[in-house]
ROVEXTOR-789035 format. One record per atom (N, C-alpha, C, O): x, y, z; residue number from 1; residue in three letters; atom name. Coordinates in Angstrom, 2 decimals. Example, Ala and Ser with C-alpha at 12.3 -4.5 7.8 and 13.67 -1.06 7.14 Angstrom:
2
      xx      yy      zz seq type atom
   13.19   -5.69    7.80   1  ALA    N
   12.30   -4.50    7.80   1  ALA   CA
   13.20   -3.30    7.80   1  ALA    C
   14.24   -3.32    8.46   1  ALA    O
   12.85   -2.25    7.08   2  SER    N
   13.67   -1.06    7.14   2  SER   CA
   12.90    0.03    7.87   2  SER    C
   13.41    1.14    8.04   2  SER    O
***
This chain:
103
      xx      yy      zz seq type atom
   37.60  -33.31   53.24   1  UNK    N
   38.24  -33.03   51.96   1  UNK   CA
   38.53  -34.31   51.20   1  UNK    C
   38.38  -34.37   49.98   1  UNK    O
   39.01  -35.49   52.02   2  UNK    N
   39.73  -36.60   51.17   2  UNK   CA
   37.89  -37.22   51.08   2  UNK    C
   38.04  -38.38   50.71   2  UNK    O
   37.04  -37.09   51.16   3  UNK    N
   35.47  -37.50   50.91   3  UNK   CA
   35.23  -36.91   49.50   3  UNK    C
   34.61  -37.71   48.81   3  UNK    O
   35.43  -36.13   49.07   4  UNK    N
   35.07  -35.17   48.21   4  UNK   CA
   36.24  -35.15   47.02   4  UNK    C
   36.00  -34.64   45.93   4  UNK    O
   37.06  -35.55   47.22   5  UNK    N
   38.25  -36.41   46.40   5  UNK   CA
   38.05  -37.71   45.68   5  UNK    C
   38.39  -38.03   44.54   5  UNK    O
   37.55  -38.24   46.42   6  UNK    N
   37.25  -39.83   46.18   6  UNK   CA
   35.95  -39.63   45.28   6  UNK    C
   35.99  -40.12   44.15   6  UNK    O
   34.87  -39.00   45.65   7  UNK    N
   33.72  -38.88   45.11   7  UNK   CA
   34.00  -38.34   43.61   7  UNK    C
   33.27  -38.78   42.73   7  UNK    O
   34.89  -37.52   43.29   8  UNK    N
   35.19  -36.68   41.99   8  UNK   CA
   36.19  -37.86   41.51   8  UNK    C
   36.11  -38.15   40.32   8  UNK    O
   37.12  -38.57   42.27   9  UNK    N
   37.31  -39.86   41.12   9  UNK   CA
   36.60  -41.00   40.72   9  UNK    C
   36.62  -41.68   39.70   9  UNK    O
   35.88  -41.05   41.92  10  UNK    N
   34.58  -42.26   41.09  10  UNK   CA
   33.71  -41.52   40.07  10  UNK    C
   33.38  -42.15   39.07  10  UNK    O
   33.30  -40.19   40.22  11  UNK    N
   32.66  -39.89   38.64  11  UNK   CA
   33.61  -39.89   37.92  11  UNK    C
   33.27  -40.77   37.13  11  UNK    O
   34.56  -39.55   37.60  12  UNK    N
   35.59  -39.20   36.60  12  UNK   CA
   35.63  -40.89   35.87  12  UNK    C
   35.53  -41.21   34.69  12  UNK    O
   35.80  -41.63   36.96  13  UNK    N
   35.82  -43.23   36.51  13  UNK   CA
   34.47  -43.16   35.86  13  UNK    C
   34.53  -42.92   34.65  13  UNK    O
   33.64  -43.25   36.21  14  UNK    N
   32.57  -43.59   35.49  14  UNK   CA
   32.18  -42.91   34.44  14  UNK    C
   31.59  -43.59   33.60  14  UNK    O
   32.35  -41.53   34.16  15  UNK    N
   32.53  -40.90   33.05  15  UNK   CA
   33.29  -41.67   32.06  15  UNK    C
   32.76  -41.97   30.99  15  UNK    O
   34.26  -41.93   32.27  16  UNK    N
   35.51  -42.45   31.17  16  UNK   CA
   35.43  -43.89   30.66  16  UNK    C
   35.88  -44.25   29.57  16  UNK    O
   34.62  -44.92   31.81  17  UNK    N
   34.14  -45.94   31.32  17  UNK   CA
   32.99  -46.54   30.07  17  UNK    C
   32.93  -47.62   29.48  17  UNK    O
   31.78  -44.79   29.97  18  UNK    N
   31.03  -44.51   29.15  18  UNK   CA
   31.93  -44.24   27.38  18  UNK    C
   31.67  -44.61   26.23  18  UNK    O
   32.91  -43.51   27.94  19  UNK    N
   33.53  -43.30   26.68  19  UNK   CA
   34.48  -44.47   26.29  19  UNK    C
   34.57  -44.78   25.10  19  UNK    O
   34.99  -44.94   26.98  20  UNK    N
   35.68  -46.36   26.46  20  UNK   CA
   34.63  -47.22   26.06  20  UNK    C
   34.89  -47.74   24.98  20  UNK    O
   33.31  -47.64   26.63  21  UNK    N
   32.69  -48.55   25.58  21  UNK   CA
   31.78  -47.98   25.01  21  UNK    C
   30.64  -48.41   25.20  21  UNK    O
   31.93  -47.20   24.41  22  UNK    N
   31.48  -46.72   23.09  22  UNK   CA
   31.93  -47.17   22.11  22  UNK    C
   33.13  -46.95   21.95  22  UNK    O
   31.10  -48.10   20.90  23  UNK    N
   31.18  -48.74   19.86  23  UNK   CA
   31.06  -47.56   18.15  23  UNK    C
   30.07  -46.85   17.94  23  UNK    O
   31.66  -47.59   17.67  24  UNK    N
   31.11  -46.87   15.95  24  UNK   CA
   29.88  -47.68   15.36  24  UNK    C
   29.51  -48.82   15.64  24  UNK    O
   29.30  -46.67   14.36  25  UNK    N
   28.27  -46.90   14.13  25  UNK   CA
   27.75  -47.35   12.57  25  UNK    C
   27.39  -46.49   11.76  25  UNK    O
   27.77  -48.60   12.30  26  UNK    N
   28.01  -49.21   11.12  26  UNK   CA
   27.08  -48.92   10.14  26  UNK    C
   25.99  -48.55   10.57  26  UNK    O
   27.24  -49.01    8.75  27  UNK    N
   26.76  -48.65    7.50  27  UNK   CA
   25.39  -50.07    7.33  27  UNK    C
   24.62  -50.06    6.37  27  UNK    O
   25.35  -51.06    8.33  28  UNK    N
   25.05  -51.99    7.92  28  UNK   CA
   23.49  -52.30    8.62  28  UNK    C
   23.19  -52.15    9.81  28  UNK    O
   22.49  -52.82    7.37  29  UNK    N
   20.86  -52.60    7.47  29  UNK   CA
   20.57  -54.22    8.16  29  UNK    C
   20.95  -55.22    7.55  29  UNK    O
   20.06  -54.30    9.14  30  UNK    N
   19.81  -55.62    9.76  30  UNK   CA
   18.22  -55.72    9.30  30  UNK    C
   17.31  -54.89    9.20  30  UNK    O
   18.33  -57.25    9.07  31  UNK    N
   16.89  -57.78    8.11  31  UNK   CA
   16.77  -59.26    8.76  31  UNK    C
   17.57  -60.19    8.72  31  UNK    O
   15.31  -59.16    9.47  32  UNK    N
   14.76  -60.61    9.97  32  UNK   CA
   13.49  -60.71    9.29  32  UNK    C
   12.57  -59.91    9.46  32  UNK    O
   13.47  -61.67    8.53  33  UNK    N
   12.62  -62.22    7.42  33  UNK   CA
   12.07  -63.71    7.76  33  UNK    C
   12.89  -64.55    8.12  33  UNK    O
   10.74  -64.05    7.67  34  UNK    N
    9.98  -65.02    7.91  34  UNK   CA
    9.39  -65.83    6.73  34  UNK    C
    8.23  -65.62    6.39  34  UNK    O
   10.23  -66.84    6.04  35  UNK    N
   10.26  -67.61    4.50  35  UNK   CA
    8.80  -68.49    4.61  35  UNK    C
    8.39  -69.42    5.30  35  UNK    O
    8.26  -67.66    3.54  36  UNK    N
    6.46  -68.84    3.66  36  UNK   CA
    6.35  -69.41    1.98  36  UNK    C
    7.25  -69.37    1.14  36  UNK    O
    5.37  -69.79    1.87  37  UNK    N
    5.22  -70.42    0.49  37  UNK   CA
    4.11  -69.34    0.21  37  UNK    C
    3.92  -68.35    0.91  37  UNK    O
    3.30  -69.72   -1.08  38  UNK    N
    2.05  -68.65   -1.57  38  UNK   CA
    0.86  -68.72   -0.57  38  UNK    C
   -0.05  -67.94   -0.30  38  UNK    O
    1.25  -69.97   -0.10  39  UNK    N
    0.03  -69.66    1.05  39  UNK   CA
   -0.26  -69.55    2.43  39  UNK    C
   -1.27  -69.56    3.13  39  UNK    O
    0.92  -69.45    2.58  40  UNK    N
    1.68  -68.67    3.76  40  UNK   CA
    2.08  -69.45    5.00  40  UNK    C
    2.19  -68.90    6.10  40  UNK    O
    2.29  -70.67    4.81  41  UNK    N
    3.19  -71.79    5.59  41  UNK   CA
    4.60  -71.56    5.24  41  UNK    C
    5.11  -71.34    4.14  41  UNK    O
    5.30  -71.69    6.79  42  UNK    N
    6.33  -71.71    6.74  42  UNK   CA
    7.40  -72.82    5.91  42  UNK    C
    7.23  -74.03    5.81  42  UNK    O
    8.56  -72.00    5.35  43  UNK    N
    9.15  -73.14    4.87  43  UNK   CA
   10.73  -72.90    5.72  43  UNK    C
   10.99  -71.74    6.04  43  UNK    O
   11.48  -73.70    5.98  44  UNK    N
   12.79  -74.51    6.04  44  UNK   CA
   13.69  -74.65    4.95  44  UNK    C
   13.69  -74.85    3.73  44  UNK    O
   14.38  -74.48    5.82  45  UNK    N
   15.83  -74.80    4.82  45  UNK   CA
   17.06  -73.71    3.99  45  UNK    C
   17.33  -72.67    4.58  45  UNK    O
   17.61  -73.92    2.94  46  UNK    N
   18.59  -73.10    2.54  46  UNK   CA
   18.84  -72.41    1.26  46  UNK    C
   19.64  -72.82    0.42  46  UNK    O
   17.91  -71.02    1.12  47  UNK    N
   18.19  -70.27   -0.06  47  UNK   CA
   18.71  -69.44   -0.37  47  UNK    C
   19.25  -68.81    0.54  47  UNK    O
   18.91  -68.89   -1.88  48  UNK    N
   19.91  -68.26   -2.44  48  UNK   CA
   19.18  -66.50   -2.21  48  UNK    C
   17.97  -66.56   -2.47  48  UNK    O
   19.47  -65.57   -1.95  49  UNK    N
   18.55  -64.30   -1.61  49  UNK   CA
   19.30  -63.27   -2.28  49  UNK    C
   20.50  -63.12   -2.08  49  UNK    O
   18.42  -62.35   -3.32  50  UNK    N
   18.90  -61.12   -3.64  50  UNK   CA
   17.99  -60.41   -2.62  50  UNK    C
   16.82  -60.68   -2.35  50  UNK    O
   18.86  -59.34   -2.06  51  UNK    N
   18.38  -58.03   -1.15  51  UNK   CA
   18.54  -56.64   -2.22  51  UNK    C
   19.59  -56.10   -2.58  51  UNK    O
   17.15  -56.29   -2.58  52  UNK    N
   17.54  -54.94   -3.43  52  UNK   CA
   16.92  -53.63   -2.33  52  UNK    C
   16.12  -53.85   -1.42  52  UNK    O
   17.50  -52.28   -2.67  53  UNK    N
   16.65  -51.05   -2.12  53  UNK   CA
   16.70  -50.46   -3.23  53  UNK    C
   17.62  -50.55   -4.04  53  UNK    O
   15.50  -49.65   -3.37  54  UNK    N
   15.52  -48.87   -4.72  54  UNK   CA
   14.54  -47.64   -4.16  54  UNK    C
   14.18  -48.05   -3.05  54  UNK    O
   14.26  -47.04   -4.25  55  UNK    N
   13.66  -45.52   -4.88  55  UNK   CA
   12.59  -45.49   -5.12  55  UNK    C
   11.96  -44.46   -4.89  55  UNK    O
   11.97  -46.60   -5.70  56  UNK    N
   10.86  -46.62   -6.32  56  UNK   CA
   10.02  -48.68   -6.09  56  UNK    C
   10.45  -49.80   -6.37  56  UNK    O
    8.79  -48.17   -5.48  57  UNK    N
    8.02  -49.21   -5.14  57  UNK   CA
    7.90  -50.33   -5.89  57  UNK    C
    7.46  -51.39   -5.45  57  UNK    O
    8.37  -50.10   -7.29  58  UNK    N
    8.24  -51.42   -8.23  58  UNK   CA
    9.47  -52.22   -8.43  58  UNK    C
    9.29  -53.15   -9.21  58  UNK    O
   10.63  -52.13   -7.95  59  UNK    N
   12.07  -51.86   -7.73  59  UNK   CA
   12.28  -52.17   -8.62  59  UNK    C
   12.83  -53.27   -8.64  59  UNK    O
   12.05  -51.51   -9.95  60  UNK    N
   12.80  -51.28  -11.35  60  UNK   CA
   14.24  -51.23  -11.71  60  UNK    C
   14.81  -50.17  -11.43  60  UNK    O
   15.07  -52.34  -12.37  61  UNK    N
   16.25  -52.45  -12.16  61  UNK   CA
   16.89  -50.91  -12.43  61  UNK    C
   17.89  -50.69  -11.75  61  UNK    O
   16.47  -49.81  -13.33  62  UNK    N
   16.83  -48.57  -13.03  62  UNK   CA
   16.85  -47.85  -11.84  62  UNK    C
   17.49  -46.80  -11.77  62  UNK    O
   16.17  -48.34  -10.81  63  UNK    N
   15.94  -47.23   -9.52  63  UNK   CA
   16.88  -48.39   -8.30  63  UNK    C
   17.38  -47.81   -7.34  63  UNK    O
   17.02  -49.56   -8.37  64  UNK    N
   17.83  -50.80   -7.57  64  UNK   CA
   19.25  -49.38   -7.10  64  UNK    C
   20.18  -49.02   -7.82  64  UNK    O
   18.89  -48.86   -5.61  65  UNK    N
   20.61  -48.17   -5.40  65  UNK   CA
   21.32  -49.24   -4.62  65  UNK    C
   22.48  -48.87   -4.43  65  UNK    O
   21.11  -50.40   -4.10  66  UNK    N
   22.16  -51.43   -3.37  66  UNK   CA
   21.57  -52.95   -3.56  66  UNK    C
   20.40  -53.27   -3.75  66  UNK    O
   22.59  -53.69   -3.46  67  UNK    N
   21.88  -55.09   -4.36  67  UNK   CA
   22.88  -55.88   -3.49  67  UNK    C
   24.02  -55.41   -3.58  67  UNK    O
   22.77  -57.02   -2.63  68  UNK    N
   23.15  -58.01   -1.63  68  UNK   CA
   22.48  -59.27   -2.33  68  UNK    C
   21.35  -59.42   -2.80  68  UNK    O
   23.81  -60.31   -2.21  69  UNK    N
   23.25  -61.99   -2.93  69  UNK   CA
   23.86  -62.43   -1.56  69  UNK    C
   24.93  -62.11   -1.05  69  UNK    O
   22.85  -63.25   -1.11  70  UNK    N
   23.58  -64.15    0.02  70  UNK   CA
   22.95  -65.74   -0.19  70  UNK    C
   21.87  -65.91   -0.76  70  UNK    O
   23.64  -66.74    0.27  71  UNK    N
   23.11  -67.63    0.52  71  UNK   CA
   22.47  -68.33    2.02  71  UNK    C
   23.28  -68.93    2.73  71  UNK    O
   21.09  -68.23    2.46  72  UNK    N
   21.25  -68.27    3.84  72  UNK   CA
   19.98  -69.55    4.29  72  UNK    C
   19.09  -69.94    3.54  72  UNK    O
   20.22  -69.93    5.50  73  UNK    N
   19.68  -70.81    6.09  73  UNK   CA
   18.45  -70.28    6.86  73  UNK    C
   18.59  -69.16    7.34  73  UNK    O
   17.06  -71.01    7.10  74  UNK    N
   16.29  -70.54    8.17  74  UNK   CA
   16.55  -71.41    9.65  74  UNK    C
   17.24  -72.41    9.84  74  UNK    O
   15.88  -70.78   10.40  75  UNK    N
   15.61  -71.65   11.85  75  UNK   CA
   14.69  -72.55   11.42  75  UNK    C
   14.33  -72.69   10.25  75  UNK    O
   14.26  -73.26   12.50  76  UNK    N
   12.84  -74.26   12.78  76  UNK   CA
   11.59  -73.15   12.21  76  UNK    C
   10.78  -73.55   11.38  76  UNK    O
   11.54  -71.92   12.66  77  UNK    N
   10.76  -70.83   12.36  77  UNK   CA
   10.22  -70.58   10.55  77  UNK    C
    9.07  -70.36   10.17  77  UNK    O
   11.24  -70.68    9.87  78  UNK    N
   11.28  -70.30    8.72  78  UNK   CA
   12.05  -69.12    8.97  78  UNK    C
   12.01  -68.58    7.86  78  UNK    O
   12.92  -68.16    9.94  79  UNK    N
   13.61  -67.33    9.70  79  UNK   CA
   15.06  -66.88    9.56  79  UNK    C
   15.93  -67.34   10.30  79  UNK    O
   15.28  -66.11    8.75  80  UNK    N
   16.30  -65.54    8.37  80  UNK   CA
   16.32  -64.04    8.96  80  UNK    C
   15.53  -63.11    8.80  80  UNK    O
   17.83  -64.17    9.91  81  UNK    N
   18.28  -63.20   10.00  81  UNK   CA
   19.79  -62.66    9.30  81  UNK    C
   20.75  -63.42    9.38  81  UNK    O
   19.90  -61.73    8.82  82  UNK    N
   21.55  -61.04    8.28  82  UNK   CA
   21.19  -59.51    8.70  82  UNK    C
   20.25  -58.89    9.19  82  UNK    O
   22.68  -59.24    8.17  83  UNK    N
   22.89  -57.65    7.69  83  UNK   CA
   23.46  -57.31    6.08  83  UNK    C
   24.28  -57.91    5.38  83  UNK    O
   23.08  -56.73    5.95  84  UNK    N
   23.42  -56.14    4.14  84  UNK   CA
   24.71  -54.97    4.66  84  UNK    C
   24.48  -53.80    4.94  84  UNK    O
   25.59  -55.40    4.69  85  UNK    N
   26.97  -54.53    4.46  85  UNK   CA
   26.88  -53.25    3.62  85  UNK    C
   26.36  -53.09    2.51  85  UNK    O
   27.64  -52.17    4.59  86  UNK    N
   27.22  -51.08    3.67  86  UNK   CA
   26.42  -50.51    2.92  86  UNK    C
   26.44  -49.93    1.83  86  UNK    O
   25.60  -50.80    3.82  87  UNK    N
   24.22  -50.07    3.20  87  UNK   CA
   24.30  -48.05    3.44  87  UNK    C
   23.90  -47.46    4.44  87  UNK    O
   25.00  -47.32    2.05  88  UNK    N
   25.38  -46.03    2.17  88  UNK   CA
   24.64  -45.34    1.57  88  UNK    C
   24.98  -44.93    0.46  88  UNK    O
   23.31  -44.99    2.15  89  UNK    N
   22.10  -44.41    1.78  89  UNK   CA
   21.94  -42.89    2.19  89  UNK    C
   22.16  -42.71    3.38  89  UNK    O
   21.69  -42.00    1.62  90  UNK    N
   21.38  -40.68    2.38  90  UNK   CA
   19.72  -41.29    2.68  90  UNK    C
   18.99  -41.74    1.80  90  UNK    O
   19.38  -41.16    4.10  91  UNK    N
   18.40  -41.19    4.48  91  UNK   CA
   17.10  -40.11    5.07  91  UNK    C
   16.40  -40.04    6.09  91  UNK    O
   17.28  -39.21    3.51  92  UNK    N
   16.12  -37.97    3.37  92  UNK   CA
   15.07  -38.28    2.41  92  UNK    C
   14.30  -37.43    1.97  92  UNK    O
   15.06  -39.86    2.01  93  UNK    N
   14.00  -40.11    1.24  93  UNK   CA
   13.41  -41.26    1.23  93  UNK    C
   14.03  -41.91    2.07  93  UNK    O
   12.49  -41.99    0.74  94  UNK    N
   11.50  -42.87    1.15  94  UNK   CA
   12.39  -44.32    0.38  94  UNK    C
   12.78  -44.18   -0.79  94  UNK    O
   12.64  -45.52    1.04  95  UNK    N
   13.26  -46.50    0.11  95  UNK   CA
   12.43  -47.62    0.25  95  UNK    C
   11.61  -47.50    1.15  95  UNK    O
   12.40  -48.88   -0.52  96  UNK    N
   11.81  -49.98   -0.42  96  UNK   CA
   12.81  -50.78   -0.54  96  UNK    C
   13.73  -50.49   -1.30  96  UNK    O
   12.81  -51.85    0.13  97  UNK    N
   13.50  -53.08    0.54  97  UNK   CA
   12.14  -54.44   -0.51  97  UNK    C
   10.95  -54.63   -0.25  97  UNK    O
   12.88  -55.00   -1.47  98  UNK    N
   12.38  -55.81   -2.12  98  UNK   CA
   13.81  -57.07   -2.30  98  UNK    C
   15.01  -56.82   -2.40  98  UNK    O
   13.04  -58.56   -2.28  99  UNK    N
   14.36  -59.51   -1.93  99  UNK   CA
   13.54  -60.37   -2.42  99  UNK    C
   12.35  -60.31   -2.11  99  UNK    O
   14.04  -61.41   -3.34 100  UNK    N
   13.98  -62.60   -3.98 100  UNK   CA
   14.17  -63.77   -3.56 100  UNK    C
   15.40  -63.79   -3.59 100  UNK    O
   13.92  -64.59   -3.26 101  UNK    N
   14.04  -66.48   -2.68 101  UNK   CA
   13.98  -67.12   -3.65 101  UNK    C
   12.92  -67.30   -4.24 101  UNK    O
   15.49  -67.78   -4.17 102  UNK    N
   15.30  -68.74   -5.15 102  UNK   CA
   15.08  -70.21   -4.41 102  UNK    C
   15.46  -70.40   -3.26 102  UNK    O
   14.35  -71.34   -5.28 103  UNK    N
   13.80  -72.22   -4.68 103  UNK   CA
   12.86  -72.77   -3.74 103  UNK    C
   12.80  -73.99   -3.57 103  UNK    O
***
């Protein structure tokens, strides 16, 4: 009996450990981007970035539904990684991710 006790508190433990690290699930779109020039060498260093999503493939400032300015750094790679905060999209329709590199 005390076998069969012990066994139903180690699941119970381990059950409850699943639910304690359980994290919420954020609004926020993670973007790793690889900075080249027109002819497709990597570049270095630190630019200014609009992140748009819009609706429509030409991302026409009418159809732009979320718009992120960051200023960010690459690796040795040429890459940039972030997240765009709150990104609160109903996701039942087709979006494009279009982003600008000044400099």
């Amino acid at each position: 009996m005390q076998k069969e006790e012990g066994l139903l508190l180690v699941l119970t433990l381990l059950i409850l450990v699943g639910f304690v690290s359980a994290d919420s699930i954020t609004d926020d779109l993670h973007l790793t981007i690889q900075v080249t020039n027109s002819s497709g060498s990597v570049l270095t260093g630190t630019y200014a970035f609009v992140f748009n999503v819009s609706n429509s493939s030409d991302c026409a400032v009418a159809n732009i539904l979320y718009t992120n300015s960051s200023t960010l750094a690459t690796d040795t790679r040429g890459i940039i990684t972030t997240y765009l905060p709150n990104v609160t999209l109903a996701y039942d329709i087709q979006y494009w991710l279009c982003y600008y590199r000044g400099g």
